[in-house]
N, C-alpha and C positions, 0 to 999 in steps of 0.2 A: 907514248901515251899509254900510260895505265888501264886495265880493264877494270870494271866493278865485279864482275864472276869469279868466282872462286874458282882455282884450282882442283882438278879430279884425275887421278889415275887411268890409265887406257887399259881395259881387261881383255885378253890373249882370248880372240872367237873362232881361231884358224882352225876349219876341222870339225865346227859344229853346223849344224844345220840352220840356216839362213832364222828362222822363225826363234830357233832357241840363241844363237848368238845377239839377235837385236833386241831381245830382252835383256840378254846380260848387259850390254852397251846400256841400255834404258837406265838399269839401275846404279851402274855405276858412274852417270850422265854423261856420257856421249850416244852421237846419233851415228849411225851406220848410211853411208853416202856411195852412190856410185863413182866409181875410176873415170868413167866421163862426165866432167861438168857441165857439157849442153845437152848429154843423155836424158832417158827417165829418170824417177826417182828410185833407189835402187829397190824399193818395195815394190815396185810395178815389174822390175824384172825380176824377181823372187817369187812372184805370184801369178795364177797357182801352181801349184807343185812343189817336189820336195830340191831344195836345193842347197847346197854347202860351201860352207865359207872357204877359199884356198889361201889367202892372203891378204892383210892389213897392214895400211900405213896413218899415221903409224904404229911403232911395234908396241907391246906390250910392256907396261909399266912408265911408258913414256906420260908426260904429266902436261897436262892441257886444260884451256879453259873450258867449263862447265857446259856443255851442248855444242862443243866443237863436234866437227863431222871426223868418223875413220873412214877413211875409206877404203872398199873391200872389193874383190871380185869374188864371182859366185861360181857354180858349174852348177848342173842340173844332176838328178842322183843319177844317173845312168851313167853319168862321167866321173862322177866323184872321186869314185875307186883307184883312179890315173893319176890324178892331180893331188887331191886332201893326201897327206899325213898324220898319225896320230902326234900328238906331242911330245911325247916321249917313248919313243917304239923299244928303249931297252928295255924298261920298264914292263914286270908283269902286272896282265891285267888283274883290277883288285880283287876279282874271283878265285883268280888262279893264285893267291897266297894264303886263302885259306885251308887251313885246318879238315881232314876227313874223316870222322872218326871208323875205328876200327872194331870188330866184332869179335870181341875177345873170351865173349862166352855164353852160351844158351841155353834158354828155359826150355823145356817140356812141358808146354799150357798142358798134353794128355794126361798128366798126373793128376791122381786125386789125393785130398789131405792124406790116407790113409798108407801113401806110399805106390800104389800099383798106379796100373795107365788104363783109364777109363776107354772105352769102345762102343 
């Protein structure tokens, strides 16, 4: 049996912060569910406090109908640091590829137009 919903992509939340991952979920319409389905709703365990997404099923890029549930498990930020991963840990972070610049040469603001160094 065919569904009427459209098709949506599953966007990769593993590693963000429960609050900012279920917004990405939102937009790209899936809903974010917890690992037990006679549990709470996974927003009741997410709240309050800061909490972080460790793992989703399923995985990313996987393609689903429109308000299908991922579901996720959480830690609390005090755990986080153990379990989350970054996404791509080879990778530097986007700070660390910029550009420094260099101080290649200086003014004397104590000069006056006339040449000498005002006092």
């Amino acid at each position: 049996m065919e569904r009427a919903a459209d098709r949506v992509v599953v966007p990769d939340v593993v590693g963000m912060p429960f609050h900012v991952g279920r917004d990405i979920a939102y937009d790209a319409g899936v809903s974010l569910a917890n690992s037990d389905p006679d549990g709470p709703p996974i927003g009741a365990i997410a709240w309050p406090g800061l909490f972080y997404i460790t793992s989703q099923r399923p995985s990313a890029g996987t393609e689903m109908y429109r308000w299908d549930s991922v579901v996720i498990e959480v830690v609390a930020h005090g755990d986080a640091d153990l379990i989350a991963r970054a996404p791509n840990p080879d990778k530097p972070p986007v700070d660390g590829a910029q550009a420094h610049p260099s101080i290649d040469s200086y003014v004397d603001a104590t000069e006056t137009g006339d040449g000498s160094a005002s006092e």
